[in-house]
C-alpha positions as CSV (number, residue, x, y, z in Angstrom):
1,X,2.8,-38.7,8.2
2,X,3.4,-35.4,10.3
3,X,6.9,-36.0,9.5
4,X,7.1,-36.9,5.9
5,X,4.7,-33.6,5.4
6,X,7.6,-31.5,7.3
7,X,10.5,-32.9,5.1
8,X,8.9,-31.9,2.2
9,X,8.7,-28.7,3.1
10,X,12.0,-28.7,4.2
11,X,13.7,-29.6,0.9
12,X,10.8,-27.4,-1.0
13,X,13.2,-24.0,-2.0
14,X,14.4,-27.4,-4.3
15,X,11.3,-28.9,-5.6
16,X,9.3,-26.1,-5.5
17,X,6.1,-28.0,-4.1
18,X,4.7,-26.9,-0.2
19,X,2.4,-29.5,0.9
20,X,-0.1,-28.4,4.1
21,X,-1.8,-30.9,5.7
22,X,-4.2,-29.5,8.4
23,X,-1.5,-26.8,8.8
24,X,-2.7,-23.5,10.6
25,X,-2.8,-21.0,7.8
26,X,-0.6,-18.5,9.9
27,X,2.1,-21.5,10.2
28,X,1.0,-22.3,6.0
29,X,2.0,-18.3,5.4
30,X,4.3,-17.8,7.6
31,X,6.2,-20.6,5.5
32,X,5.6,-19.7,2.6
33,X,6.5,-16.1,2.7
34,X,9.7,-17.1,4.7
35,X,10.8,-19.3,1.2
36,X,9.7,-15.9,-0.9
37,X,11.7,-13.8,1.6
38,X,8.7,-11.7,2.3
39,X,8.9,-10.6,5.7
40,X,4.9,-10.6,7.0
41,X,2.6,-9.3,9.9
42,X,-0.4,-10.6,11.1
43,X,-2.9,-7.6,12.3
44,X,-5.1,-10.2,14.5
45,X,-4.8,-13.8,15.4
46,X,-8.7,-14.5,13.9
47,X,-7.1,-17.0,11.8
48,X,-5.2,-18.5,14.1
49,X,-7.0,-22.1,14.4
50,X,-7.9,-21.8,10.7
51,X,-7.2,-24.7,8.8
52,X,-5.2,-25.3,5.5
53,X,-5.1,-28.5,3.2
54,X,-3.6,-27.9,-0.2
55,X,-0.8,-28.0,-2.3
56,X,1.6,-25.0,-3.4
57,X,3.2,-25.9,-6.4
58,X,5.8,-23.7,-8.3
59,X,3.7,-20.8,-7.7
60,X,4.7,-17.1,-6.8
61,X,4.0,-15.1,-3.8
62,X,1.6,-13.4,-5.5
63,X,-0.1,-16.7,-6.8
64,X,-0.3,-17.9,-3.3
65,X,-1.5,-15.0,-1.5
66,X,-4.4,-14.8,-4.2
67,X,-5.5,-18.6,-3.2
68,X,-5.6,-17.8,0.4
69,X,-7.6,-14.4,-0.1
70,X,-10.4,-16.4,-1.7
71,X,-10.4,-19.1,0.5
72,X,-9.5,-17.4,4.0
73,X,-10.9,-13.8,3.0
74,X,-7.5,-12.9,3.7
75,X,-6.2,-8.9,2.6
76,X,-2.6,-8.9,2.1
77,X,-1.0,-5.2,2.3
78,X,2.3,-4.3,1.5
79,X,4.1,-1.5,4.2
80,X,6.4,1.4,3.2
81,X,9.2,-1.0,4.7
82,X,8.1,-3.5,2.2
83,X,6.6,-6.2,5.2
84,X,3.0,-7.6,4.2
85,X,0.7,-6.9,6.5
86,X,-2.0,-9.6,6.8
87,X,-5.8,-8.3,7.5
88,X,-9.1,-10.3,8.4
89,X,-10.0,-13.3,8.2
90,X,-12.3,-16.0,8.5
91,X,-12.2,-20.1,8.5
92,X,-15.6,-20.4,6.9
């Protein structure tokens, strides 16, 4: 299953859908802003062993990065140099 999961992320800048099975939300992010060349930085490693289960489909950055700040209590800032830093935290 780990590898069907990891092919259709693979071929996702085609079908649009990310799926995240039990993926670390770093890993989940780090993904996902890679595919909506946003270049990101995580202030601490809190949520590290966080958890993610969920399905991304055809949704912006800004779509994305909402979800997770409700579910992770996740603050995304953008820098002067345009990276998105990546503050808190919590896998309650």
């Amino acid at each position: 299953f780990e590898k069907g999961i990891a092919d259709t992320n693979f071929t996702a800048w085609k079908t649009g859908t990310y799926l995240f099975e039990e993926t670390s939300v770093t890993k989940a992010l780090q993904i996902l802003a890679e595919a909506n060349n946003v270049k990101i930085d995580f202030e601490n490693q809190v949520i590290a062993n966080c958890k993610i289960t969920s399905i991304f489909k055809n949704q912006s950055w800004e779509e994305v990065v909402e979800e997770f700040s409700l579910i992770h209590s996740l603050q995304f800032e953008k820098q002067k140099d345009g990276t998105v830093k990546v503050k808190g935290g919590s896998c309650e």
